[in-house]
N, C-alpha and C positions, 0 to 999 in steps of 0.2 A: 375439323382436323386440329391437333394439341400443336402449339409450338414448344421451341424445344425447353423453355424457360420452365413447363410441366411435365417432361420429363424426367424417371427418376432412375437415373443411369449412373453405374459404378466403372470407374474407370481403373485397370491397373495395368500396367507397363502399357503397352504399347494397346490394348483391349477393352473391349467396349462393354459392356452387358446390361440389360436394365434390371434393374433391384426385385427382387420377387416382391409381387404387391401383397401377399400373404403367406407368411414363416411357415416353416412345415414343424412339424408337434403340435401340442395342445396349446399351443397361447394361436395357433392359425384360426380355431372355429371362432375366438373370441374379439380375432381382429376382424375375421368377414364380417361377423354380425355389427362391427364398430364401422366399417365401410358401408354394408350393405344402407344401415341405417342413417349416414351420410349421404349416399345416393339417393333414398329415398326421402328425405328433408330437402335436397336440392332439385327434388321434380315437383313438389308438393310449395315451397318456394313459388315454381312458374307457373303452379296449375293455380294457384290461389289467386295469381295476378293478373287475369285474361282482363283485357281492356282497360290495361294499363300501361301508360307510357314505360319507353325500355328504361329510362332513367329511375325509373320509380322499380322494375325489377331487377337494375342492376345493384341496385340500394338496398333489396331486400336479401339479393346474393351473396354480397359483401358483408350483411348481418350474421350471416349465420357461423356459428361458435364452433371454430375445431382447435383440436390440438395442434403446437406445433410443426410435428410432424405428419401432420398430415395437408400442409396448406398447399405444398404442390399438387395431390392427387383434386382436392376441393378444388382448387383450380381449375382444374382437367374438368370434372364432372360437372361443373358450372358451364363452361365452355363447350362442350360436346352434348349438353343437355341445351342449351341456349341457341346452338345447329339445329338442333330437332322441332324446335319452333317455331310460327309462322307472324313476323309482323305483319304491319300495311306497307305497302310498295312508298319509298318516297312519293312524295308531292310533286317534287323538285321545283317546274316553271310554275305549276301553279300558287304553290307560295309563295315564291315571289315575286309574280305580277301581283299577286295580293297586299303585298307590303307595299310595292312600288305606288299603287294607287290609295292605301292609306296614309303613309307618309307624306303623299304629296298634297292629300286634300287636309291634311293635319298642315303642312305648312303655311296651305290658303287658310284656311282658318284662322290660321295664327296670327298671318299680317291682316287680316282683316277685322283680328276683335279692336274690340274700343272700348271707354270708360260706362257705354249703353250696354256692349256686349261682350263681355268674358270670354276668354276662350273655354272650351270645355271637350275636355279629351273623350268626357263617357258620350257628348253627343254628337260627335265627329264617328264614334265607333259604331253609335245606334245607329245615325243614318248609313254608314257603310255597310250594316251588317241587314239592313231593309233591303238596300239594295242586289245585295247576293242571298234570299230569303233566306238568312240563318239567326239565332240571337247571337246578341253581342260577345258570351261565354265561344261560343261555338267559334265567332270570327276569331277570336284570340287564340283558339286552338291552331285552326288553322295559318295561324298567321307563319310560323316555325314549325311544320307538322312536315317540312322536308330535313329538317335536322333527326340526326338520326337520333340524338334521346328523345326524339316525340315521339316517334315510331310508336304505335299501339300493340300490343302484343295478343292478337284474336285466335293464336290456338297453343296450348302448351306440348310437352312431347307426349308422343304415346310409347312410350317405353316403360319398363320395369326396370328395379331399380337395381335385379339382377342383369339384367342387360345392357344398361346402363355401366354397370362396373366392368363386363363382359370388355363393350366399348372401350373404354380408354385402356384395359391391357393393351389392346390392337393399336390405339392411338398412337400409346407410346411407342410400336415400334414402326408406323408409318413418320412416326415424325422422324425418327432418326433415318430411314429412307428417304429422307427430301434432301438428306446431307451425302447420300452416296455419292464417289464417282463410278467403281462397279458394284455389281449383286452375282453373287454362284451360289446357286441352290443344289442340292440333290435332293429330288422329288419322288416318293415311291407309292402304288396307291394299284391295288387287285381290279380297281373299277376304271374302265377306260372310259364311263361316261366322264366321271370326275377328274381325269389329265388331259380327254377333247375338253372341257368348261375351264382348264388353267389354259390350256395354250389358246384357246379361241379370246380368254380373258386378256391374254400379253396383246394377241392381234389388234383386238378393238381398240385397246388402247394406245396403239400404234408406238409400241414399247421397241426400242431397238436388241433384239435377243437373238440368241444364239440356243439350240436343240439338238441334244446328242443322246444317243439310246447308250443306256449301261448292261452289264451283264446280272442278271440275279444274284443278288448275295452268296447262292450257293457256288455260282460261277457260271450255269448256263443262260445262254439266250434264254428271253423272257417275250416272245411277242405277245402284242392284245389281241390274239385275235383267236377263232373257235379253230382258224385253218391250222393243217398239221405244221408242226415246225418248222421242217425242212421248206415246206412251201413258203414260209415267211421269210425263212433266211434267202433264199435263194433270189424272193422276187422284191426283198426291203420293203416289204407292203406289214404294216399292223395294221389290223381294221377291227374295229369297234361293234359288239353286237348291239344288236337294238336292247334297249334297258340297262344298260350300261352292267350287264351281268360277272360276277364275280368272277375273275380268271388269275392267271398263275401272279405270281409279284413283279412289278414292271417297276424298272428304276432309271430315271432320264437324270442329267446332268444342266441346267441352263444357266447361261450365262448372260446377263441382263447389263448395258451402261447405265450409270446413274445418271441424274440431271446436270448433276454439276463435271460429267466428263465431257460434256457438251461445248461446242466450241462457242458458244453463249448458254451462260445459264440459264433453263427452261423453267420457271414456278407451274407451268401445266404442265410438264412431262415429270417432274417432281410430284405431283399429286395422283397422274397418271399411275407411276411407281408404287405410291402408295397405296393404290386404292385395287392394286392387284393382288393384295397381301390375304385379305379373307379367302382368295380363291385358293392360295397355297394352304391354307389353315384347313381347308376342305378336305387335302391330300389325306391319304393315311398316315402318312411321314414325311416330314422336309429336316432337311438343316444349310441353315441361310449362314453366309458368309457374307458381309458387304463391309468394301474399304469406303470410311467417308472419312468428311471435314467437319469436325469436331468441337464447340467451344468457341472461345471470345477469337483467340489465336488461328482454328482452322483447323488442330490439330490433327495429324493423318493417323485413324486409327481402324483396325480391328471390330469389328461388330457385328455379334454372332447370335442364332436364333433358332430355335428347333423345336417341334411340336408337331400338329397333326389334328385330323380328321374334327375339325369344329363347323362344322357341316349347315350351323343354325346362321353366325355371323355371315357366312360365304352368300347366304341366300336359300338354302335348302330348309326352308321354313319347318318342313314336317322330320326335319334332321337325317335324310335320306338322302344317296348320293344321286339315286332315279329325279329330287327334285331339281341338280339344276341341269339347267339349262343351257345352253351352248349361247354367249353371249353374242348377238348383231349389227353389225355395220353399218351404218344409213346407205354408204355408197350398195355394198352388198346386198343388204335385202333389197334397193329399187332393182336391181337386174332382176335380182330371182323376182319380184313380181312383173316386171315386162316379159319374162321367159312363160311365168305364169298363163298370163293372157296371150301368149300366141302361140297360136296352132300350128305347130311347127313339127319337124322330124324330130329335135333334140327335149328333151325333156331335165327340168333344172332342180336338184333339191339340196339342203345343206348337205355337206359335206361329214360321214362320221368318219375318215379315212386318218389315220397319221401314217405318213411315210418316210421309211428308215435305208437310208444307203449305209451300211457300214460303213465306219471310216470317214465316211462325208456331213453326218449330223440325220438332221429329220427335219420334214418339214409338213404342215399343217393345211390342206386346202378349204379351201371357204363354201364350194361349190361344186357337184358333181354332173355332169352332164352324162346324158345316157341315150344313145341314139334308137327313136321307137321301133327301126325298123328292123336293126342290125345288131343292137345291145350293145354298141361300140361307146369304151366308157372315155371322157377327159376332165380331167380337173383343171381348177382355177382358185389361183391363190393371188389377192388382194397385197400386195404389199403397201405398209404405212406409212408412219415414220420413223422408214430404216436408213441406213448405208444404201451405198454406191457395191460395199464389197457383200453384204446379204444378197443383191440380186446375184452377183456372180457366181454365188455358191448356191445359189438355184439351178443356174447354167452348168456348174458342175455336176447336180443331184440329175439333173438331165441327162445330160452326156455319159453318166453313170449305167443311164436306164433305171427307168420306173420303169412298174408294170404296167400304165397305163399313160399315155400322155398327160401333158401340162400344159397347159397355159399361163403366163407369169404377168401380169398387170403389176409396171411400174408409175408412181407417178411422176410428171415430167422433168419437175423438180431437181431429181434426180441426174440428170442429163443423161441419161446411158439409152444407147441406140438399139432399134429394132433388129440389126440387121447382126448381133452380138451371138444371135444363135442362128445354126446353119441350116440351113431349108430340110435336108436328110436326117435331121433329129427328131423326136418322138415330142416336140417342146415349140412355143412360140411365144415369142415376148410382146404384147401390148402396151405403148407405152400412153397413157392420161392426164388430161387435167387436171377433173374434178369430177366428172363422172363418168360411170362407166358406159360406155355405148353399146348397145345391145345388138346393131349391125355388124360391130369390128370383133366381138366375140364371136358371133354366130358363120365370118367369115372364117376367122381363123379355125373354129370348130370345125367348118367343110373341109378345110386346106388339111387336117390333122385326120380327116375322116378315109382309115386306109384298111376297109372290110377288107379278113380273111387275110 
């Protein structure tokens, strides 16, 4: 991740933007090739250095010759190439019980030579270094191989140096995401694979958001789904075909807190935030609004963002929206694999479902349950780390009417009580620890199970 010190952000009146990293006309193919070629001396830098202390490749990264203007991006590119590599794990105890025990037997020695016997530092090392069968070069490595410039450097990145440069566009504007206190997107994208991979993306990350369906550009309802329209509007169900197949324009609105709205600032929900960002870059179209804190002072500014369909950064390796994939929750997948193995009436798969109350937002289940006997369907949405007032507005999406029941798993955390929705509702609230129990689902599923 860049900090903000290699970002290259223009600021006027009250408004944020970052600088385009390549002019548009004919001096742009001559600056890519002057970056490109930048990024690729700064991979070639770390590949030339495998099994060399970090000291010795931070020295080689600092060698290399740019122009002025270009020392914030060289920054970036050194840093975000220098992420992609792998050292040795510190030492940590172990070199220091190493020091401890030669130091100490360096002091015996010391008080123990005499005008017969010298002291002698190379032979206090030799016999140390018999004793842990290594040579005396080798001990001395080790002795400070828990400092992080020892650290050896055993693999370089595997990136290009197109990708590479790809990278820190992105960088720059997660780093100014670490500074939010909100984010408002408007997200639009034909493929409902790739808006279930953004909203499952906010989930895992346990992003606190807000999801609201918009109307098509043209001005009509836009559901994902192959069912006729009126059947959408009527039951607030989008559902997603299998292969995330091409359908009319769908446009959501999300509303995201930053880290720093937080009643303590969070550096993991700031990274969180960040690292949602390729999944929007997936979209067919976004444009990002976020107010953050700005600069030495804090500055409350403006910072604004719009783009689209980069499908390769997001994870869609083969640059297709069919590659990704609906991202996973540890608590989440252990249920659906206990649901897995038991032979039961309800049967458990991901969730492609988003579900839309007019007026009320939308919201995203994690899990679909389907009864083998009856075909009676219920969902279950995983709540993260959200609000007190998210769960509420579940309880409203309830009370609304889905076309299907809910189940709403809060963590406990939270404090909000089971007993907040009323037994005659299509809905039940689970409230958790830390995992999810596979009995207290399967209860609530019976109690919700009303064939016919």
């Amino acid at each position: 991740m860049l900090t903000a010190d290699m970002v290259r952000a223009r600021r006027k009146g009250d408004t944020l933007t970052l600088a385009p990293l390549i002019p548009a006309g004919p001096k742009g193919e001559l600056v890519r090739a002057e970056l490109l070629a930048l990024a690729e001396r700064t991979l070639a830098a770390l590949r030339e250095r495998v099994g060399h202390v970090r000291e010795d490749v931070d020295a080689a990264l600092g060698g290399l010759v740019v122009r002025a203007a270009l020392k914030k991006v060289a920054a970036g590119l050194a840093k975000l190439a220098l992420d992609a590599c792998e050292f040795d794990a510190d030492a940590g105890d172990d070199a220091r019980s190493l020091r401890s025990e030669l130091f100490a037997e360096a002091a015996a020695a010391r008080m123990a030579a005499s005008s017969q016997q010298d002291f002698s530092e190379a032979r206090v090392l030799a016999a140390c270094a018999a004793r842990h069968g290594c040579s005396p070069a080798e001990l001395r490595a080790r002795l400070y191989a828990d400092l992080r410039g020892q650290n050896v450097l055993r693999s370089g990145p595997a990136m290009s140096a197109a990708h590479l440069l790809d990278a820190y566009e992105l960088g720059q504007a997660q780093a100014v995401l670490l500074r939010a206190t909100e984010v408002r997107v408007i997200v639009s994208d034909t493929h409902a694979q790739t808006l279930r991979y953004l909203f499952q993306k906010l989930k895992f990350h346990g992003l606190l958001h807000e999801i609201t369906a918009l109307p098509a550009v043209d001005g009509t309802d836009a559901p994902t789904s192959e069912a006729p329209r009126k059947t959408a509007r009527k039951r607030g169900k989008t559902s997603a075909p299998k292969g995330g197949a091409a359908l009319a324009a769908t446009r959501y609105a999300i509303t995201l807190s930053g880290p720093l709205s937080l009643f303590q600032a969070s550096t993991k929900y700031g990274l969180a935030l960040a690292l949602t960002l390729p999944a929007l870059r997936a979209c067919a179209s976004f444009e990002l609004e976020a107010d953050v804190l700005w600069g030495p002072n804090r500055d409350r500014l403006r910072f604004t963002l719009s783009g689209g369909r980069d499908l390769l950064l997001a994870g869609g390796g083969d640059g297709s929206a069919e590659a990704l994939a609906p991202a996973g929750r540890p608590e989440v997948d252990a249920l659906l694999e206990a649901f897995t193995k038991l032979d039961g009436p309800w049967q458990a798969a991901r969730s492609g479902e988003v579900l839309n109350v007019p007026g009320l937002g939308v919201c995203v289940p994690d899990l679909t349950f389907t009864h083998r006997d009856t075909g009676h369907v219920t969902h279950l949405e995983v709540l993260g780390f959200w609000s007190r007032d998210a769960v509420f507005r579940r309880v409203e999406l309830i009370e609304a009417g889905l076309d299907a029941p809910m189940i709403i798993a809060v963590p406990a955390r939270l404090r909000v009580s089971e007993e907040v929705l009323d037994d005659d509702l299509p809905g039940a609230l689970y409230v958790f620890k830390s995992v999810l129990s596979r009995k207290a689902i399967l209860e609530r599923l019976d109690a919700l199970h009303r064939p016919g």
